[in-house]
C-alpha positions as CSV (number, residue, x, y, z in Angstrom):
1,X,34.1,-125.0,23.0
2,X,34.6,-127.4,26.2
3,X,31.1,-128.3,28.0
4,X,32.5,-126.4,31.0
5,X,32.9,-123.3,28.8
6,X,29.5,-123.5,27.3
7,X,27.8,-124.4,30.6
8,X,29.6,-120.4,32.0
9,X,28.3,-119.0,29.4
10,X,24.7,-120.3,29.7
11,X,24.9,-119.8,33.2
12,X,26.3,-116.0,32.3
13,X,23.4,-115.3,29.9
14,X,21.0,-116.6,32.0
15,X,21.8,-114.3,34.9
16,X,22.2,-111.5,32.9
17,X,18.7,-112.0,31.7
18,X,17.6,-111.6,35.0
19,X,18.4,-107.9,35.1
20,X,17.7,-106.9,31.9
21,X,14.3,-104.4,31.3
22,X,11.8,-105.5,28.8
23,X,11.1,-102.2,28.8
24,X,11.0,-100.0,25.3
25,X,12.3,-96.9,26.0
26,X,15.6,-98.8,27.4
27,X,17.6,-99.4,24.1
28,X,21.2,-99.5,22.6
29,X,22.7,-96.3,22.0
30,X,25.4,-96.4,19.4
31,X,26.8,-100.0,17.9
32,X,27.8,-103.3,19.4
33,X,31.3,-102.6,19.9
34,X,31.1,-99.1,21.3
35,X,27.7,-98.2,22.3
36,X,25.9,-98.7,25.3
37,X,22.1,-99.9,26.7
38,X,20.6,-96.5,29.0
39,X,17.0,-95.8,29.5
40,X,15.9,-92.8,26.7
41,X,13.2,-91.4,28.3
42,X,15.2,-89.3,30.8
43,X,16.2,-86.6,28.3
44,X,19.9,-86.3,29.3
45,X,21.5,-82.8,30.0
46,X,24.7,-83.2,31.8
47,X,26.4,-85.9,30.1
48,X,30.1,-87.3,30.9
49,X,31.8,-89.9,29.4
50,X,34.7,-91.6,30.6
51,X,37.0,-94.0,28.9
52,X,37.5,-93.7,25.1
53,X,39.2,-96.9,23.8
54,X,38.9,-97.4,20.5
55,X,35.3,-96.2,19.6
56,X,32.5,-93.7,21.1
57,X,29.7,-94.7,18.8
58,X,28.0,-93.9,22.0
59,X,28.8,-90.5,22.6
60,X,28.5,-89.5,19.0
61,X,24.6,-91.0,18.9
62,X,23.6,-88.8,21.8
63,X,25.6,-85.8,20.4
64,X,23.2,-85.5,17.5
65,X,20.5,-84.6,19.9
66,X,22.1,-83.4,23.1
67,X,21.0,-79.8,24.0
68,X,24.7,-79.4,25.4
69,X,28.5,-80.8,24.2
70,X,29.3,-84.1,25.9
71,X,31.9,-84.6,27.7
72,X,34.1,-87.1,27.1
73,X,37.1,-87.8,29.3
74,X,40.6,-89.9,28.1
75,X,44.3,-89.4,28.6
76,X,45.3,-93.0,27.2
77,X,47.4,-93.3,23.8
78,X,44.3,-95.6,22.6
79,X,42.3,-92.5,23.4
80,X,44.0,-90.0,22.3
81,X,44.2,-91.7,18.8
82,X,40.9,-92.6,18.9
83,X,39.7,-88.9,19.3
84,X,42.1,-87.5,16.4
85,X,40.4,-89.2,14.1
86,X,37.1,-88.7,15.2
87,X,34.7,-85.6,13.9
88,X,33.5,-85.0,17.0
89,X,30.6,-82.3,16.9
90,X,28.9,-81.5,20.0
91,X,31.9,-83.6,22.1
92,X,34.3,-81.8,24.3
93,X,36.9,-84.3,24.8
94,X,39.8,-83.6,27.9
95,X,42.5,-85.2,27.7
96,X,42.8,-85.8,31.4
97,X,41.4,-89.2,33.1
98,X,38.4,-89.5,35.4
99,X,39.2,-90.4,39.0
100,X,38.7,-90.2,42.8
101,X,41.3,-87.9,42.6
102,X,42.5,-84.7,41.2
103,X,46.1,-84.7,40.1
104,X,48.8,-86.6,39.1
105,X,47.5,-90.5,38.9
106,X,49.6,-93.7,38.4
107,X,48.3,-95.7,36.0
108,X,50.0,-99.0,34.1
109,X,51.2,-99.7,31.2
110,X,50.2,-101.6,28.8
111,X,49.4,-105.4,29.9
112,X,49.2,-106.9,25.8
113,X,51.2,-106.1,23.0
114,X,49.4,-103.8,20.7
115,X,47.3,-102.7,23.4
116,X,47.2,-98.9,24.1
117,X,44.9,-98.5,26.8
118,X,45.9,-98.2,30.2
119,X,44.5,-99.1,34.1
120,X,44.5,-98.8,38.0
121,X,48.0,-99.2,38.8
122,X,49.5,-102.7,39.2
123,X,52.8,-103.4,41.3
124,X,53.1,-106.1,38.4
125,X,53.7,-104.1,35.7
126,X,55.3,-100.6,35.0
127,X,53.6,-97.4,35.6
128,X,52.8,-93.9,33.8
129,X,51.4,-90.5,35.4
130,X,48.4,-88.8,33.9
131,X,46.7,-85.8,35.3
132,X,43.3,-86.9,36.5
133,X,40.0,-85.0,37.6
134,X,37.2,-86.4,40.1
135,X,33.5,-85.9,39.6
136,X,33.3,-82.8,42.0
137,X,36.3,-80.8,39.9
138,X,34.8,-81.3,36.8
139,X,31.2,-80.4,38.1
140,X,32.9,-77.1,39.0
141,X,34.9,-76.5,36.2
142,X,31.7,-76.9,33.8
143,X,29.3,-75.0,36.6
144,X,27.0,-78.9,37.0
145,X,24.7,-79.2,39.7
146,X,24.3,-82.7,38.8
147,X,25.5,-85.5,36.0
148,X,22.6,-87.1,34.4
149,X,24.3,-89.5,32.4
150,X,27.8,-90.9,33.8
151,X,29.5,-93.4,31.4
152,X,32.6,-95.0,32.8
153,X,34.8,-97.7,30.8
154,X,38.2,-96.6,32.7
155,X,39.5,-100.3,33.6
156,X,39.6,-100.7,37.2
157,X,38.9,-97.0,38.2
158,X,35.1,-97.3,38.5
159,X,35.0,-98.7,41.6
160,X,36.7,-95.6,44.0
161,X,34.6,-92.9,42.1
162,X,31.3,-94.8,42.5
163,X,32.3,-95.6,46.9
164,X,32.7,-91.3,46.2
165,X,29.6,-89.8,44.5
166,X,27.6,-91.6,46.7
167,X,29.5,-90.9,49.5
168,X,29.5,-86.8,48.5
169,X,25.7,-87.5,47.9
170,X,26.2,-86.4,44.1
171,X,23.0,-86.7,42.0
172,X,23.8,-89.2,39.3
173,X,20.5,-89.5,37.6
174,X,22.0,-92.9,35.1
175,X,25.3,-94.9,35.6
176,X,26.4,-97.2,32.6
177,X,29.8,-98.8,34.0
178,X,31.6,-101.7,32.6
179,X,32.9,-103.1,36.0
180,X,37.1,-104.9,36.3
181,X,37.3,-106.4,39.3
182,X,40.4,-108.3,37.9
183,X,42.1,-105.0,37.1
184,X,41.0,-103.5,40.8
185,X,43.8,-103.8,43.7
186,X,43.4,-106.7,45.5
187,X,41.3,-108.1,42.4
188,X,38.4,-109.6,44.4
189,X,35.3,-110.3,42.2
190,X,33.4,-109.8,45.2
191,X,34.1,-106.2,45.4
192,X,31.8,-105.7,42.2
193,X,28.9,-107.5,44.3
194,X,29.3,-105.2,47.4
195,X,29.3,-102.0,44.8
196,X,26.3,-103.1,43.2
197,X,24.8,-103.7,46.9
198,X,26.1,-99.7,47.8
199,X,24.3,-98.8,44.6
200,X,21.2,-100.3,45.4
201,X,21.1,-99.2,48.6
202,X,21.5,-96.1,47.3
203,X,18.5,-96.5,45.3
204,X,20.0,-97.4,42.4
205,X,18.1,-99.9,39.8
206,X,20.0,-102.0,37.8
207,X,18.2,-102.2,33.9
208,X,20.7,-104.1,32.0
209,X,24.0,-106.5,32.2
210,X,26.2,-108.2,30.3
211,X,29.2,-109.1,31.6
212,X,30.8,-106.4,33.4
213,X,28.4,-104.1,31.2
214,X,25.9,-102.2,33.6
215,X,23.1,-99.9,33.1
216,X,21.8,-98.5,36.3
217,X,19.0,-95.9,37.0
218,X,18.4,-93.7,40.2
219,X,15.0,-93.7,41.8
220,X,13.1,-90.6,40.4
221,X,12.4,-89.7,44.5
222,X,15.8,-90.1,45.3
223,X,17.3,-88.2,42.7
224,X,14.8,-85.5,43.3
225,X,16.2,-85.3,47.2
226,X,19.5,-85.4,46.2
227,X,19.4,-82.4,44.3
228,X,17.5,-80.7,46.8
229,X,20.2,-81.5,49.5
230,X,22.7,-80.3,46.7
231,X,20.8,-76.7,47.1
232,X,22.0,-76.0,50.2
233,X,25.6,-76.1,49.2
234,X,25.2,-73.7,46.4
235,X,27.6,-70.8,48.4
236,X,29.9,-73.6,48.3
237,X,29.8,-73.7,44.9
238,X,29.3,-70.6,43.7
239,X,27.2,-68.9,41.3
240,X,27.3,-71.1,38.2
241,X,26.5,-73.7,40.5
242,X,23.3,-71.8,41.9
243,X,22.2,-71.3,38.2
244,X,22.2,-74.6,37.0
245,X,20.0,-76.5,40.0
246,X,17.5,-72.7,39.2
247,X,17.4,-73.9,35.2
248,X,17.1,-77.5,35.7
């Protein structure tokens, strides 16, 4: 390792330090390679996961106590493969991915040999269609009022669907989001600062990093008014809607 090298990755460590809670209840869920730091305390009900890759050591640990199935969203090869091998009690997987839009989604191909997983389109490289969901359809289709745990690993996607919940004022109680700012179009690394600055704005706290890894919690308060602002759409939504902000 170069002095250079090891000097990053002090540096790297010692900012990521900086946002990281000392607080108990905010612990690793799942293993090193595929599990993720959240805050327990919160007791979780609506839970979605998006992004698969090769493990969900994650979504397995919090299907053992989860009161209702996660669910876990994917339409990559990597995924898919993942998820047929995988006994997945209490997991609803969809093979669809999770976007700011609903429909038919470029996506490229894949950037390393041997590498199955795929991102935000590139006009560098070739390009496959999946069918894709946002946060809204899927809150509809599953009759959500809000998402209290949103995981996203979904390589350059993360950064349309956050600018959108906040923008449609969705309660997201807990955001854990590995940010790709090299994968996003126009691949500026500043783009992850100004998200994090919408997110705290917001009144979003960031509890843990590393790397791209982030763990971010909503301000009891402001998660509180955004449901109640969420009540007065419920003819909007329907019924099932209307029942799950009564139950919660």
């Amino acid at each position: 390792m170069t002095l250079n090298r090891w000097l990053r990755n002090k540096a790297r460590f010692a900012v990521d330090q900086i946002f990281c809670s000392s607080s108990a209840d905010v612990q690793r869920v799942g293993n090193v390679h595929s599990g993720w730091v959240m805050k327990k305390g919160l007791d979780p009900l609506v839970i979605y996961c998006a992004g698969v890759g090769q493990g969900i050591s994650f979504e397995l640990e919090l299907a053992k106590t989860s009161r209702r199935p996660i669910l876990v969203f994917d339409p990559s090869p990597q995924g898919l493969a993942t998820m047929a091998e995988i006994d997945a009690g209490n997991i609803e997987f969809f093979p669809v991915g999770l976007a700011a839009t609903t429909g038919a989604v470029e996506f490229s191909l894949t950037r390393q040999d041997g590498e199955a997983s795929r991102s935000v389109a590139d006009n560098g490289f070739g390009k496959v269609s999946f069918d894709c969901w946002d946060l809204a359809t899927v809150m509809r289709r599953n009759g959500d009022a809000v998402i209290d745990l949103l995981k996203m690993d979904i390589e350059g996607f993360e950064y349309e669907i956050i600018d959108q919940f906040l923008e449609q004022g969705i309660p997201v109680r807990q955001l854990c989001v590995e940010f790709h700012p090299w994968l996003a179009p126009g691949r500026t690394f500043g783009r992850t600062w100004k998200t994090i600055a919408k997110l705290y704005r917001a009144g979003y706290r960031i509890i843990y990093k590393h790397r791209g890894d982030h763990t971010f919690v909503l301000k009891e308060s402001r998660f509180r008014e955004l449901v109640k602002n969420r009540t007065k759409e419920q003819v909007r939504w329907g019924d099932a809607w209307s029942k799950a902000l009564i139950q919660r």
